[in-house]
C-alpha positions as CSV (number, residue, x, y, z in Angstrom):
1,X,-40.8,19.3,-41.9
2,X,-43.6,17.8,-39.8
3,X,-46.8,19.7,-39.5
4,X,-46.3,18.8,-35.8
5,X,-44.2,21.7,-34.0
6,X,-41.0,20.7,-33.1
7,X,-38.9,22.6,-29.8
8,X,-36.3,22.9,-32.9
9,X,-38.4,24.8,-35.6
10,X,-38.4,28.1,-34.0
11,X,-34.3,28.3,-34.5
12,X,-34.0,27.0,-38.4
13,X,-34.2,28.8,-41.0
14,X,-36.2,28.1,-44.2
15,X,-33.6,27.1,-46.0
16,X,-32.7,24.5,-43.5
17,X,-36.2,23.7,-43.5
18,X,-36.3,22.8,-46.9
19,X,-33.0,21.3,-46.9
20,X,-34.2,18.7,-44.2
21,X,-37.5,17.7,-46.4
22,X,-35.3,17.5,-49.7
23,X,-32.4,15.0,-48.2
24,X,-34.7,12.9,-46.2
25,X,-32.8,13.3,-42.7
26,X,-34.8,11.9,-39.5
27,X,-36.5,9.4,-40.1
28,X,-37.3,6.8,-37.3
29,X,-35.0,4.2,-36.7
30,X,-37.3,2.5,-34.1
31,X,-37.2,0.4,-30.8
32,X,-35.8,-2.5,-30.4
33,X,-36.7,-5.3,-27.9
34,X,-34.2,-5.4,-24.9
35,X,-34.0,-1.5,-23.8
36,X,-32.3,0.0,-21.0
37,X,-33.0,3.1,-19.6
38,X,-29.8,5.2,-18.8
39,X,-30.4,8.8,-16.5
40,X,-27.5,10.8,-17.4
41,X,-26.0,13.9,-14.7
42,X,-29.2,14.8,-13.6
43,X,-27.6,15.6,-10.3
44,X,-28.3,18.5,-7.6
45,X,-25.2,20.7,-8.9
46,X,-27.0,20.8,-13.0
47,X,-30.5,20.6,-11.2
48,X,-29.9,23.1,-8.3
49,X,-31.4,22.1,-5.4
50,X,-34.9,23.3,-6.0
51,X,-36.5,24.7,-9.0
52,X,-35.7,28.4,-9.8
53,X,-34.4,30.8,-11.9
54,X,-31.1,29.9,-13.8
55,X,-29.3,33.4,-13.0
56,X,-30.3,33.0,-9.5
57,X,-29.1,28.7,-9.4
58,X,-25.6,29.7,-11.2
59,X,-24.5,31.9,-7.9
60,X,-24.6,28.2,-5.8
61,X,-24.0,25.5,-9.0
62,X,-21.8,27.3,-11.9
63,X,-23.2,24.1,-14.2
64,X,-27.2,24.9,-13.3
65,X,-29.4,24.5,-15.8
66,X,-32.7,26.0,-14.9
67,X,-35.8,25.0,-14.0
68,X,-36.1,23.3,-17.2
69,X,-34.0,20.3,-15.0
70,X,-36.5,19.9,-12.5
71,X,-39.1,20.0,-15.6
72,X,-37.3,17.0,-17.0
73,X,-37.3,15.3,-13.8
74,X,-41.1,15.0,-13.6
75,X,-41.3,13.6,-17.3
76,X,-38.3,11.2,-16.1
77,X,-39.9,9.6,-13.1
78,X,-42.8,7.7,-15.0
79,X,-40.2,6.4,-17.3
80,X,-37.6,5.1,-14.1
81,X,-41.4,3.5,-12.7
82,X,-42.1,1.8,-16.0
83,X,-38.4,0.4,-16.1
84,X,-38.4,-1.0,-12.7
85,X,-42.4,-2.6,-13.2
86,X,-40.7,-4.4,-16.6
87,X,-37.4,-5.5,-14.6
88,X,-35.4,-2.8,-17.5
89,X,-32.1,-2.4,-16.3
90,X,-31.3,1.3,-15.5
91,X,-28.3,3.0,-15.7
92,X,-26.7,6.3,-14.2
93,X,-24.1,8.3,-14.3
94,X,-21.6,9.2,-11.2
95,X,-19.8,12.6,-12.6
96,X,-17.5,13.7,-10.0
97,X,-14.3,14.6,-9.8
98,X,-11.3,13.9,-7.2
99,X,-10.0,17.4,-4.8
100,X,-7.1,18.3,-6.5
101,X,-9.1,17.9,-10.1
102,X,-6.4,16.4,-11.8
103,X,-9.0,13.9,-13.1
104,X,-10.5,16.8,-15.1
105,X,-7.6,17.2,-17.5
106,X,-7.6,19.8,-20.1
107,X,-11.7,20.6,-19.2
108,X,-9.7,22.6,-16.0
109,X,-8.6,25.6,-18.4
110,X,-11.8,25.3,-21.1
111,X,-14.5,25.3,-18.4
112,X,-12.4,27.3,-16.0
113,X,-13.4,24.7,-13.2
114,X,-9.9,25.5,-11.9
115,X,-11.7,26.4,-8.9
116,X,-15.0,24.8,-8.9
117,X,-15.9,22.8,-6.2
118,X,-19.4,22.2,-6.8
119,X,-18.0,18.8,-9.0
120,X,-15.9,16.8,-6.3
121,X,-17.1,13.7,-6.0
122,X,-19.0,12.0,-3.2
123,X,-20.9,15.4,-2.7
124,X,-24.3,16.4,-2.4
125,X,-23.9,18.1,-5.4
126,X,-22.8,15.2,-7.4
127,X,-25.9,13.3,-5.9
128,X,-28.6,11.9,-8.1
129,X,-31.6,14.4,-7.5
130,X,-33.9,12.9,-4.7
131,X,-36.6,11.8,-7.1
132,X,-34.3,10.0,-9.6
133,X,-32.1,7.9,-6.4
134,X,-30.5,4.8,-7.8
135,X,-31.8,1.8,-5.9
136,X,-29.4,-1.1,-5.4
137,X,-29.6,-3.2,-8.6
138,X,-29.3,-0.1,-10.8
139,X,-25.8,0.2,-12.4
140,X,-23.2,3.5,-11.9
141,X,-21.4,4.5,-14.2
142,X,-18.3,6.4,-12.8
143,X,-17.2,9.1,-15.5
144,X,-15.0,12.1,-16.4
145,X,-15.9,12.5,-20.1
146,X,-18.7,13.6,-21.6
147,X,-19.2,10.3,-23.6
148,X,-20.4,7.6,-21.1
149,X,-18.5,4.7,-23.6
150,X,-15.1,6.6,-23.0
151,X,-12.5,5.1,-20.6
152,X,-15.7,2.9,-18.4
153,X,-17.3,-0.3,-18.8
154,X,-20.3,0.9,-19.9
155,X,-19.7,-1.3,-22.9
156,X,-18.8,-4.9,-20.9
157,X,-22.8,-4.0,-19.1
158,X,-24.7,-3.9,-21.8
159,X,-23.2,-6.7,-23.7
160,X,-23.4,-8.2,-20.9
161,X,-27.4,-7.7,-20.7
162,X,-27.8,-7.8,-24.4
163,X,-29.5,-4.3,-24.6
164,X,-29.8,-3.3,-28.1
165,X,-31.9,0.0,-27.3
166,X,-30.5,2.9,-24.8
167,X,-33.2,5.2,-24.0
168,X,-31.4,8.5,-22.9
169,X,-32.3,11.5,-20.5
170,X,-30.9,13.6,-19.2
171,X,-28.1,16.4,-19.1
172,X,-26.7,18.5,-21.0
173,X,-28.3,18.0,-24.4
174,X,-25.4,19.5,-26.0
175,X,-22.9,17.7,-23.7
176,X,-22.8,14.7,-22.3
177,X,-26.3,13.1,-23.7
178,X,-25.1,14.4,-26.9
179,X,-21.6,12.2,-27.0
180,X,-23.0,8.9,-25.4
181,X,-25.8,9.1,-28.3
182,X,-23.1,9.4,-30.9
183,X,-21.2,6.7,-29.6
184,X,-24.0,4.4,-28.6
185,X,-25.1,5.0,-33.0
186,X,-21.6,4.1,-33.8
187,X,-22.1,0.9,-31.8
188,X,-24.6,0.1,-34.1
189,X,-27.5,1.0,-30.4
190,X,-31.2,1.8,-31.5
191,X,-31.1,5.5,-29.3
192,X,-34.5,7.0,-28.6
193,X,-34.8,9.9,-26.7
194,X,-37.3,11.1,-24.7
195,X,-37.9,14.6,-25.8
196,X,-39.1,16.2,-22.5
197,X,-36.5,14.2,-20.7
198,X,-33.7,16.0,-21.5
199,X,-32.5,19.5,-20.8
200,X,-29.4,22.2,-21.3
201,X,-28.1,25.5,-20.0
202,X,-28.5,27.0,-23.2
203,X,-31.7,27.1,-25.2
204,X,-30.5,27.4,-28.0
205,X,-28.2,24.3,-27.7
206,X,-30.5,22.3,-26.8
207,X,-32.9,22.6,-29.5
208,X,-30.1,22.5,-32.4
209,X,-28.8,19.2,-30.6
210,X,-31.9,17.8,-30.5
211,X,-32.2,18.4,-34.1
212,X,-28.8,17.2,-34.7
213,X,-29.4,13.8,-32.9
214,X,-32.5,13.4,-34.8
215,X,-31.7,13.8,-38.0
216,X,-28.9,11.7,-37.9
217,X,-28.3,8.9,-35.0
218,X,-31.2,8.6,-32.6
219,X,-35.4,9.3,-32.3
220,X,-36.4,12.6,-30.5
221,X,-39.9,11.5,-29.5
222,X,-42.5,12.7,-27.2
223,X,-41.7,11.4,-23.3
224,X,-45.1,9.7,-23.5
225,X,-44.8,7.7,-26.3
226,X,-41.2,6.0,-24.9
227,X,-43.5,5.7,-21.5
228,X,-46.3,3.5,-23.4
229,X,-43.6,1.4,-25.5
230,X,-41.8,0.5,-21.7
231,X,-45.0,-0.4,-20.4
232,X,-46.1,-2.7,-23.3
233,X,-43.0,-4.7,-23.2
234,X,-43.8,-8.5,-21.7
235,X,-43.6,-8.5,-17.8
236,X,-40.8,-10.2,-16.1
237,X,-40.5,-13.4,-15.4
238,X,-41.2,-14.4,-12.2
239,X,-38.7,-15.6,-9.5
240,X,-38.2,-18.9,-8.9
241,X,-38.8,-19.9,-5.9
C-alpha cells in the first residue's frame, strides 16, 4: 500500500493489504485532455438543508447523508469555479421521481420509498444545493437509475463534446457515483475522482467503494490535485465577435 494514508486503510485487513501490493491493483490511469465535470445528486434531500447530525437530518430527508455532504460541497465549489474559468462543460444530475412513483420501479419495495415523498420531482428537495445551482449552459441529466448512462442521453452529450475524461463528485459513493464510474470505464472514459468530493450514508461504504473504484476503473485523488489539473488546462478561446 502507499505510505500515504488512505480514507480506505483503516477498514482492510492485512491480508487485503498485501493482496493489493502483490497483484498490482490501482495504479493511475491518468487525465486526459477534454474533461467534464459531472455533480452527481448532491441535492437538499442527500445534503439536508443545513449541515448537521445524520440521526437528526434522516427525521426530514430518509436519504441524508450527514454533514459529510456539506463537507463535500466546499471541496466541490473550487472545482465547479475552475470548470466554468476553462469553459469545461458541467454536468448534473436531476433525480426525481413522478407522484404516484411508478417511475421508481422495483427500488419502491427495496428502499421502502413506498411512501417517501422527499424524492418527487420538481421539489426543493430534489434541488441542486444552493452553492452547487446549475447555471444555464450546464447540462441536466434527468434520471431514475443509479447509473447516469442507463435509459438518458448522457452518452449522445459527451460524444457530442468529445470528452474523454469525466471527473465525478458527488453522492452516494456506493450508489449512484459508484454505477456511472463503472459504466463511464466500460466506455473506455479516463474517471478521476475527486476524493473529498464525494460522500455516502454509510462510512463504511464509502471507504470500501472508494477502494473498489480505485483499484480497478477510475483515480481516487486528492480534490486539490484535480483542482490544479482544471486550472492548467489552456483557457478558452475567445468569442468572436
Amino acid at each position: 500500500m502507499s505510505e500515504t494514508k488512505r480514507i480506505w486503510d483503516d477498514f482492510l485487513t492485512e491480508r487485503d493489504k498485501e493482496v493489493f501490493k502483490a497483484a498490482g491493483y490501482g495504479k493511475r490511469g491518468g487525465f486526459g485532455k477534454r474533461p467534464a465535470l459531472f455533480i452527481i445528486d448532491v441535492q437538499y434531500n442527500f445534503c439536508g438543508d443545513e449541515p448537521e447530525d445524520i440521526l437528526e437530518g434522516l427525521k426530514k430527508y430518509r436519504t441524508h447523508c450527514g454533514r459529510e455532504a456539506w463537507e463535500a460541497v466546499k471541496h466541490i465549489v473550487p472545482l465547479l469555479e475552475a470548470a466554468r474559468e476553462k469553459n469545461i462543460p458541467v454536468f448534473y444530475t436531476e433525480s426525481g421521481r413522478r407522484p404516484d412513483l411508478l417511475d421508481s420501479g422495483v427500488q419502491v419495495g427495496k428502499n421502502h420509498r413506498g411512501t417517501e415523498k422527499t424524492v418527487l420531482a420538481n421539489t426543493h428537495a430534489t434541488q441542486t444545493v444552493a452553492p452547487l445551482a446549475p447555471r444555464p449552459q450546464d447540462i441536466r441529466i434527468v434520471k431514475q437509475k443509479p447509473s447516469c448512462f442507463f435509459g438518458t442521453i448522457f452518452m449522445s452529450h459527451l460524444n457530442f463534446l468529445d470528452v474523454d475524461t469525466l471527473i465525478l463528485v458527488g453522492c452516494t459513493t456506493s450508489g449512484c457515483l459508484r454505477a456511472t464510474t463503472v459504466d463511464a470505464y466500460s466506455y473506455n472514459f479516463k474517471v478521476i475522482i475527486p476524493e473529498e468530493a464525494t460522500f455516502d450514508r454509510f462510512q463504511a461504504s464509502h471507504a470500501m467503494s472508494l477502494f473498489d473504484l480505485n483499484c480497478k476503473y477510475a483515480d481516487v485523488i486528492p480534490t486539490a490535485e484535480v483542482e490544479a489539473y482544471l486550472k492548467g488546462l489552456p483557457d478558452p478561446a475567445p468569442k468572436e465577435s
